[in-house]
N, C-alpha and C positions, 0 to 999 in steps of 0.2 A: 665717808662710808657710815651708814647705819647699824646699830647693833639691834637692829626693829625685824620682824617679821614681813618680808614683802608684801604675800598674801593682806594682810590686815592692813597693809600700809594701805597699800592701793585699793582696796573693799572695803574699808569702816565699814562699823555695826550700821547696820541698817537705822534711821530715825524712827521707823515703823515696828520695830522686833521690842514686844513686851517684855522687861521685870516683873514678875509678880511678889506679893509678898507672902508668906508663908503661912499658908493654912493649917491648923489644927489637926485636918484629918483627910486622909487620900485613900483611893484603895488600892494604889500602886506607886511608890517610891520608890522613883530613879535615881542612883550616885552615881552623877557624870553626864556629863550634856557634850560627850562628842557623837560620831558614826553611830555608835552602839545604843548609846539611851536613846537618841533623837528620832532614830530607826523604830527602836519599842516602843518607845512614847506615840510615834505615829501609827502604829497597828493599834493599839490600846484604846488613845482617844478617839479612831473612827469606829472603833468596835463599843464605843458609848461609855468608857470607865471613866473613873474621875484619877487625874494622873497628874505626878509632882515628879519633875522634873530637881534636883538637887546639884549646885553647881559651884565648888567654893569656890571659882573665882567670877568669871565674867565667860558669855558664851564665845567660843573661838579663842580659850585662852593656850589650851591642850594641844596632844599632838595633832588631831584633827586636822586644827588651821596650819600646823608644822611642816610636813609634810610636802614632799616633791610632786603630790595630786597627778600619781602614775597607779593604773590597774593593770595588773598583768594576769594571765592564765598561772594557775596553778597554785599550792600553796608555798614558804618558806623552803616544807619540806620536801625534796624533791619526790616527783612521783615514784622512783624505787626504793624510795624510802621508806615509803608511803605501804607500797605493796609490800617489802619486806617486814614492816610492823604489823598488818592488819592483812594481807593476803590481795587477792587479786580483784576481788566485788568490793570490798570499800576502797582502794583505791581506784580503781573509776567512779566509785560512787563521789568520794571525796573531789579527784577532779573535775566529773562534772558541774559539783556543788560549785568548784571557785566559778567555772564559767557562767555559773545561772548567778550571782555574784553582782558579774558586772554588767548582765542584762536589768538584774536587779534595778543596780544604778541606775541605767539607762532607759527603764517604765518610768521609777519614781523624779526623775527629771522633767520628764516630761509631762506625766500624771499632775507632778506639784507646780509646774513652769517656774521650775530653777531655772534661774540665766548662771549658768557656770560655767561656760565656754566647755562644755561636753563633749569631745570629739573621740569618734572610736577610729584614731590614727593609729593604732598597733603600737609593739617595741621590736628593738635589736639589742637581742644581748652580744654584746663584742667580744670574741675571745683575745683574751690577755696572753693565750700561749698557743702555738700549734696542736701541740696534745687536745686544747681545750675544741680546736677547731673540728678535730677530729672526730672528739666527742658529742657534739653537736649533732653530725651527719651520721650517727649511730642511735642517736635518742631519737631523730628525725623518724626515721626509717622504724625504728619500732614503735614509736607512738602511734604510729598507723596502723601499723599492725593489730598489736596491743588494744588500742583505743578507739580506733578508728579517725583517727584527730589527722585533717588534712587544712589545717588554717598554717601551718609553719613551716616555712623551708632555711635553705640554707643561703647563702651568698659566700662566696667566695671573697678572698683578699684581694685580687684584681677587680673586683665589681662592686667592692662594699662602697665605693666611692659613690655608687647609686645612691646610698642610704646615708652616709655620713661624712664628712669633711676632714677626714681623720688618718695618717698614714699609720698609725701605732698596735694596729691592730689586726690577727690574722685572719679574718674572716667573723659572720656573725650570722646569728638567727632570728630571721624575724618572723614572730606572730601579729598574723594580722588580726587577731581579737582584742587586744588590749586596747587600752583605753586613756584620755587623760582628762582631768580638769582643775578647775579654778577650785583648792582646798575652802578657801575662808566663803566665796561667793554659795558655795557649796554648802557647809554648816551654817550659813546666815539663813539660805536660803530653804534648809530643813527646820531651823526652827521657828521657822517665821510660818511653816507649814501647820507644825507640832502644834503652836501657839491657835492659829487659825482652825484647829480642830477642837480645841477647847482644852486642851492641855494648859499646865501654870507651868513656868519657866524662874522656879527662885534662885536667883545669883548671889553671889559673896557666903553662902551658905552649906560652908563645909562642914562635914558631918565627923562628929567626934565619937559618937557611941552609936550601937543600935542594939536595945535591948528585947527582949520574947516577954512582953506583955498581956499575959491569958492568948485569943486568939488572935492577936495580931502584934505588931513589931513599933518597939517606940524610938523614933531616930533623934538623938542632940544634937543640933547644928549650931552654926556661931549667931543663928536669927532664930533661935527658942527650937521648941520640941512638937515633933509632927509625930503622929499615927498615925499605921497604915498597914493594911490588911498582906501585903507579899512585897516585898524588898529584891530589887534588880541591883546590884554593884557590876558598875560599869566605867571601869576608871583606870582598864590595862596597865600600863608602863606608870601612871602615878599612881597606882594601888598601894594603901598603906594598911595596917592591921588592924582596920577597925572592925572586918572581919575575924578574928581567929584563925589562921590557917590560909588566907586569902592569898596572902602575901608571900606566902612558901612555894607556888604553883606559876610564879611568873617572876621575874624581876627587869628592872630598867636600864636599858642600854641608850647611850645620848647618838645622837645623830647630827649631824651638821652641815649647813647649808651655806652657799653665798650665791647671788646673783647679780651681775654685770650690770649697769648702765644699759636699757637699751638701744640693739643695737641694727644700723641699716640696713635694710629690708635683703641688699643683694649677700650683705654677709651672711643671714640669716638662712638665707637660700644654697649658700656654699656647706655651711655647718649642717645642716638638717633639711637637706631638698625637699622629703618628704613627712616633715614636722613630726619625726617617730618618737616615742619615749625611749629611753636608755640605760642599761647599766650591766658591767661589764662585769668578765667571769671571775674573778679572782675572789677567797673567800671575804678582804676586807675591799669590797666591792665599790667602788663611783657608781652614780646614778646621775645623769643629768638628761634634760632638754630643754627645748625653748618656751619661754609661759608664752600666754597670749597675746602679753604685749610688747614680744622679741627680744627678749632677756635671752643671756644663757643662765639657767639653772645648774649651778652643780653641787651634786652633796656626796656624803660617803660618812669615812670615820678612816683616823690610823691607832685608834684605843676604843673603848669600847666605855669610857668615862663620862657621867651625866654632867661633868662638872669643868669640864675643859676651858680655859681660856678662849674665848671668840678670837678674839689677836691671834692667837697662834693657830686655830683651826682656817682659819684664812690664809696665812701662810700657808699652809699644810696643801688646803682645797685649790688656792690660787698658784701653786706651784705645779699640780696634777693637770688641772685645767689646762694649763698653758701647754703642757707636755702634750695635753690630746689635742688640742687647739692652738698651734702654733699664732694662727690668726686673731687671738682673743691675748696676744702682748699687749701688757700696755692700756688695756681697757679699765677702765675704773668699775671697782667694784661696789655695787652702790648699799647693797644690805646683804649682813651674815645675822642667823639665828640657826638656834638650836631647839629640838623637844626630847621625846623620852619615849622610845619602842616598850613597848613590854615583849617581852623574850622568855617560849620555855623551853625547857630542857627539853624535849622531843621536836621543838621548832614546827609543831601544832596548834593549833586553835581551840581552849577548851572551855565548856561549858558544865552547869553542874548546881548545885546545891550545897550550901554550907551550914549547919543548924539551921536550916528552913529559909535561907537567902540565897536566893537565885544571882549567879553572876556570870560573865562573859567575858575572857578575855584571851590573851596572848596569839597577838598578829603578827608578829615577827617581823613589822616592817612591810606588811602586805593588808595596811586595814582598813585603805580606801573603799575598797569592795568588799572584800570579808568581813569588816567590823560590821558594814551596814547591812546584810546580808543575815550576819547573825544576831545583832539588832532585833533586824522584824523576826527572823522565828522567836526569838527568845519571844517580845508582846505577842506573837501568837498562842506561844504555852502560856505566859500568863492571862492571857484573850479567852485560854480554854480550845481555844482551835484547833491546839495537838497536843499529845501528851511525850514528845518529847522531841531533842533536834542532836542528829548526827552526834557532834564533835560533844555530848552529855555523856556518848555511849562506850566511848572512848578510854582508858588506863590515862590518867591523867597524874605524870611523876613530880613530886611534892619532894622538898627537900630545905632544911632550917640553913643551908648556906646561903641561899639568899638574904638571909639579914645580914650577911656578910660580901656583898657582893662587892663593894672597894676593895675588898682585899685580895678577893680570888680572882676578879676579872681581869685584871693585869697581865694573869698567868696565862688566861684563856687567848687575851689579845698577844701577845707573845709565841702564841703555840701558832695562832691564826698568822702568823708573819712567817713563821718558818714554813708552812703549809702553800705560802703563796709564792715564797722560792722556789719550793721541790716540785712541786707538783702545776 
């Protein structure tokens, strides 16, 4: 077994995807070369600006590449959550936003000719409890109403075997809008895009300051100091304070992955007939499917710890797996890794300005499509194209416990297990 990233394993960096080294002066500096910068960076450079791209480590090193490379409808937070924060016109607003989202996605694939293995195969969420089942064929039913949204229905427990190979589960909802694809193929294949518009891409060039120099922002990175007229931080779940206040408005939650050997083609067909994305109802949730080239993927979390032992989230993961996949005993587990969610307190997406630095973050776990999505608005306001994007407009809750997040998410993960009992 590997403790490697699948994705990258099997997609290396491209031999053709530039390093640049770091120029003096930009009119637009990016912190963070995943969904998010790569996204602005590519509004920015077709709109003719001169754009630095800032990456302290390597591209695809983030969650970007991490990532189970599943889009789903909607955001973290659920849509009555949604409406009961902000009323009844921005939660449709907001829902439609995820679904244009993943359309998103799926122009600039095709616009940039990503080979990402892009398929708009939908998901099923699997209820983990009857209640849950319940529940489902009541959101169904009003989403319609409500929304007008007739992409999702329901299956039943006797019929989920349509969908999945799986006897653990009482029933499940599938929307046929979601989507999946190849993460790492993905991020290579945006900046090899970025790069190709005239954008500079500088790697190992993590940024330690950024200070307000007359009319423009002087950044220190570990490869000297750049100027630059407007500053994008775009660094979700590994945001650190080199912002002021940045790091109050999101914090990191680890995620964990393993994926199987793969595996022959009729198994593959028994587990996932119709090659759907997955992840079940419970609050500390599994997420799995099959990649492209007949793995089972499975991730999830039983803590909520950036810092986990891979050995034992393997146990953890490979013991759940087998529970929903009686069939996957005994399969060799060929690579686990891990990345880093950014997560806020309202389990929204928020955008916004800090002493004159533009930033974007907190996906929740949903930022295949929403990171890149909010991305391009974002280079569009800095483009001058709009003067502002949704989730800017938004009560965005900030709070100094997240510099303390080992010590209270314990608590949080603890509270999320009794919640997955009762309920």
């Amino acid at each position: 077994m590997q403790t490697t990233n699948l994705w990258t394993s099997h997609a290396p960096r491209p031999s053709d995807l530039p390093s640049h080294a770091l120029p003096a002066q930009t009119d637009v500096a990016i912190v963070g070369s995943g969904y998010t910068g790569l996204h602005a960076a590519l509004v920015l450079a077709k709109a003719g600006a001169n754009v630095t791209v800032l990456e302290q480590e390597t591209i695809g090193f983030g969650a970007s590449c991490r990532n189970g490379g599943m889009m789903t409808a909607g955001l973290k937070a659920s849509v009555k959550e949604v409406l009961h924060m902000y009323g009844l016109a921005r939660a449709r607003e907001f829902w439609q936003w995820s679904l244009d989202s993943i359309d998103h996605v799926d122009h600039t694939v095709a616009e940039e000719k990503i080979d990402c293995d892009f398929s708009r195969c939908g998901h099923v969420e699997t209820a983990f409890k009857p209640a849950h089942f319940e529940g489902f064929k009541d959101h169904i039913a009003w989403m319609k109403d409500q929304f007008g949204y007739a992409s999702a229905h329901v299956v039943s427990r006797t019929d989920l075997r349509t969908e999945i190979g799986s006897e653990v589960y009482f029933g499940g909802l599938v929307d046929e809008f979601s989507a999946g694809l190849q993460p790492a193929k993905y991020v290579f294949g945006l900046a090899q895009a970025v790069a190709r518009h005239g954008a500079r891409l500088v790697e190992n060039a993590g940024v330690t300051a950024i200070k307000r120099d007359g009319n423009q922002f002087r950044l220190s990175t570990a490869k000297g100091e750049i100027a630059a007229r407007e500053v994008l931080l775009a660094t979700n779940g590994y945001t650190t304070n080199v912002v002021p206040g940045a790091r109050m408005g999101v914090f990191p939650v680890g995620s964990y992955i393993i994926a199987t050997d793969p595996l022959p083609p009729a198994l593959q067909a028994e587990l996932s007939p119709k090659n759907r994305m997955f992840f079940d109802s419970k609050h500390f949730l599994n997420y799995f499917r099959l990649t492209p080239d007949g793995r089972m993927l499975f991730g999830g979390r039983n803590n909520l710890s950036t810092d986990l032992d891979l050995h034992e989230s393997v146990r953890a993961l490979g013991t759940r797996m087998v529970e929903v996949f009686p069939q996957l005993k005994g399969v060799p587990i060929a690579h686990t890794w891990t990345g880093k969610l950014g997560i806020t307190f309202d389990l929204m997406p928020h955008a916004g300005r800090i002493n004159g630095i533009h930033y974007a973050y907190g996906y929740n776990g949903h930022g295949v499509s929403i990171a890149s999505y909010l991305g391009k608005e974002m280079g569009e306001l800095l483009a001058g194209k709009r003067t502002s994007v949704p989730f800017m407009e938004i009560k965005h809750p900030r709070s100094f416990i997240t510099y303390f997040d080992k010590f209270y998410l314990p608590f949080v993960a603890a509270y999320y297990r009794v919640l997955d009992r009762m309920t």
